[in-house]
N, C-alpha and C positions, 0 to 999 in steps of 0.2 A: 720510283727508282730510276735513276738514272745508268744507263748503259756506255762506258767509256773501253772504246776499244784501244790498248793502251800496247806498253813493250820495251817504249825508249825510257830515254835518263827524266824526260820531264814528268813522264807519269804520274810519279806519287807527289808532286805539287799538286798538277791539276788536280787528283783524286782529291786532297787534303782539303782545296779550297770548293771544291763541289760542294762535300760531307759537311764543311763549318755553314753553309749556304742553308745546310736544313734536309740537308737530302741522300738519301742511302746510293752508295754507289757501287754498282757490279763491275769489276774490271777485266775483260776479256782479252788473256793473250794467247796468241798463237804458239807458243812453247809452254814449258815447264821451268823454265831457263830463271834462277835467282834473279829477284827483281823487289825492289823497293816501290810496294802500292801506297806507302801511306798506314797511320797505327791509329787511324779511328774506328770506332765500333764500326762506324758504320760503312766502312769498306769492307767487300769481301772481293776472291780472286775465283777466276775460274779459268784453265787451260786447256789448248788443241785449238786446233784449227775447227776454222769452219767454211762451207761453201756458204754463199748465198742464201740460200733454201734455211739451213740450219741457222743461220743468222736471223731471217723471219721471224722464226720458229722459237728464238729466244725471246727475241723481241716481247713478240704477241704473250707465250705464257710467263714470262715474269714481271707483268705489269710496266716494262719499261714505258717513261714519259720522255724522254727523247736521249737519243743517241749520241755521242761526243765520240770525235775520234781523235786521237793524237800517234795516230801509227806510223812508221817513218819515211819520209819523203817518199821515198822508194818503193813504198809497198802500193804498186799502184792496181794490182787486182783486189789487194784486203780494203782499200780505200771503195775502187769502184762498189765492191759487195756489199761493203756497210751502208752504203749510198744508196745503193737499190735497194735492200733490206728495210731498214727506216722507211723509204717511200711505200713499199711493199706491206709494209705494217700500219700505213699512216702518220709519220712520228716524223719530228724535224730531225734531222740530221747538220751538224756542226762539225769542223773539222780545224785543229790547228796544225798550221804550215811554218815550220821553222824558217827566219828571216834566212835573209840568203845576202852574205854579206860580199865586196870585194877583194880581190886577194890580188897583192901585187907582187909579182916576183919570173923573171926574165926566163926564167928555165920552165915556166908551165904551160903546160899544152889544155884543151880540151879536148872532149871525144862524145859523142852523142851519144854512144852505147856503148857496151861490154866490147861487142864486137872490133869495136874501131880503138877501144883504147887497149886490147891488146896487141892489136897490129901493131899501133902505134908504139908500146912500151917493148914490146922485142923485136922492133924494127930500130930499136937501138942499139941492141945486140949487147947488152950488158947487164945485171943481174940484177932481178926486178922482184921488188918486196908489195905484194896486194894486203892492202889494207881497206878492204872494199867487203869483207865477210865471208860467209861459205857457202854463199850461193853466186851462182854463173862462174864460178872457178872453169869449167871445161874449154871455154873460151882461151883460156890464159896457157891451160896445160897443153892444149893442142899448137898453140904458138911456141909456148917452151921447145916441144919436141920440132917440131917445124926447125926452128933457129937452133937450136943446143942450147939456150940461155936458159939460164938457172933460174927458176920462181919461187919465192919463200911465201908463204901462206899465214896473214897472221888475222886468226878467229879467234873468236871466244872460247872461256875451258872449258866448255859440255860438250858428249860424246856427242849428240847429233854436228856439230860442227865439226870436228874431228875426224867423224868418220865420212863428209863429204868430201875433207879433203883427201881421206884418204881414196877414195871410190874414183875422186877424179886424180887420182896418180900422183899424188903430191908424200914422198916419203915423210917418217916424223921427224927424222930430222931437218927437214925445211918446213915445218910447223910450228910455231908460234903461239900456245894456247894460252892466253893473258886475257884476263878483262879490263878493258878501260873505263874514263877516260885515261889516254894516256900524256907524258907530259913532254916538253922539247926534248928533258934531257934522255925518260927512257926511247921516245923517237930513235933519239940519237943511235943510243944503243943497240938497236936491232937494227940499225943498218950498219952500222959498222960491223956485226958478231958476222954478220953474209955479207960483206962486202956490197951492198947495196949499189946501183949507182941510177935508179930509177922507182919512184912510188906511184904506186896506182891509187886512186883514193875515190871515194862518192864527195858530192859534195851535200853535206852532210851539215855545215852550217856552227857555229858557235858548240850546242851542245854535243856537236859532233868531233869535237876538239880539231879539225881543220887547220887550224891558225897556227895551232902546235906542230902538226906534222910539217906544214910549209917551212915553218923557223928552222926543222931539224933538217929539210931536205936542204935550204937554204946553207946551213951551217956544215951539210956535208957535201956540198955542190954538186945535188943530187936531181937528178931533172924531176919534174911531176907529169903525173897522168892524172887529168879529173873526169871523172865522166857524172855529162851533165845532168841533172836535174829532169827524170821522165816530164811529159805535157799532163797534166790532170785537170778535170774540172773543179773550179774555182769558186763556184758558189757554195756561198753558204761556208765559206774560207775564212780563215784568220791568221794573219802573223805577232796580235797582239792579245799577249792571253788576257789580260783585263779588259779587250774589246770581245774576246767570244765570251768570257763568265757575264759580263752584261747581257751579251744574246742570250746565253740560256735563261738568265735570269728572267726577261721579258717572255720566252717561250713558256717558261712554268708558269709564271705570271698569269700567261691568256692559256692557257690549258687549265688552270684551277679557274679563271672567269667562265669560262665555258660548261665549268662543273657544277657552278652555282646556279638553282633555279632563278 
């Protein structure tokens, strides 16, 4: 069995092309949150978080043969834990890294952290729409109040997103609950209904619709906030999924040589 620590939109690809590979795969994600794993037998799901320890702990009793993680750019304590855990259990660990493409457009700024791209986004003193999720919101609310500038909040429609924003002081009516991907023109949309005039965004990459938000800030000549890309270790990385399904494939490979007398 293969253990794919999964969550984003590419998921139930990888999942699909594991399973046609020959091999039963466990998809572990951290929420409950609707999510398309893939319709082969031989996926199954299981949800919550886990530490480290309880990562192990999977590992070891459900026969996992090695680990896959495709969790998202950003997750970079679930990343490190998978990383230890696999080692921790003996098991390769693999990891895909969504490409990280160029963006050109005269109104975008970077920011290396939550911290500095809210300074930066209501240090413009005009009404700024995060499209960044619902976590490190406190950062953004605490600048709001700082400046008086208005922050519109847009998560996904599950309560646990909703109620971060609400915890970090963000009312429902500056909430947003939609799932994406979203597309230029609803972009558009939600900045216009709040007068937008600044987006906060991860960079987030292709599947992260990116390109789209840029057209729409573009098209309402709206500044951007990106904050960049945490530092993570790289081994054992991929940005091209038909280069990691050959890594595994070579991993099981010498994992069943090894099992032969």
């Amino acid at each position: 069995m293969i253990l794919l620590f999964g969550g984003t939109s590419e998921t139930a690809e990888l999942a699909e092309r594991i399973a046609r590979m020959g091999h039963e795969v466990l998809v572990s994600t951290a929420t409950d949150i609707s999510l398309d794993v893939g319709s082969s037998p031989n996926i199954r799901r299981r949800t919550g978080l886990l530490d480290r320890d309880e990562m192990t702990r999977l590992v070891e009793t459900c026969g996992i043969k090695a680990v896959v993680d495709i969790t998202h750019p950003y997750a970079v304590n679930a990343r490190a834990n998978a990383r230890k855990a696999a080692r921790a259990a003996g098991k390769r660990y693999i990891t895909f890294i969504r490409p990280s493409p160029e963006y050109e457009y005269e109104k975008l700024g970077f920011a290396k952290d939550h911290d500095s791209a809210a300074e930066m986004a209501f240090g413009y003193g005009s009404p700024v729409l995060l499209m960044t999720g619902s976590r490190n919101l406190k950062q953004y609310t605490r600048q709001s109040i700082r400046t008086g500038v208005k922050v519109v909040a847009r998560v996904l429609d599950h309560h646990d997103s909703i109620n971060a924003c609400r915890e970090a002081g963000i009312p429902d009516h500056l909430i947003i609950a939609e799932r994406g991907p979203f597309t230029v023109e609803q972009n558009i949309a939600h900045i216009t209904m709040h007068g937008i005039k600044t987006v906060v965004t991860k960079e987030s990459g292709a599947a992260g619709a990116v390109a789209e938000k840029i057209e729409a800030a573009r098209q309402t000549s709206c500044r951007v906030v990106m904050v960049e890309r945490p530092e993570t270790d790289n081994q054992g990385a991929y940005t091209d999924m038909e280069k990691l399904l050959e890594s595994l494939r070579e991993i099981m490979k010498t994992a069943s040589a090894k099992k032969t007398p």
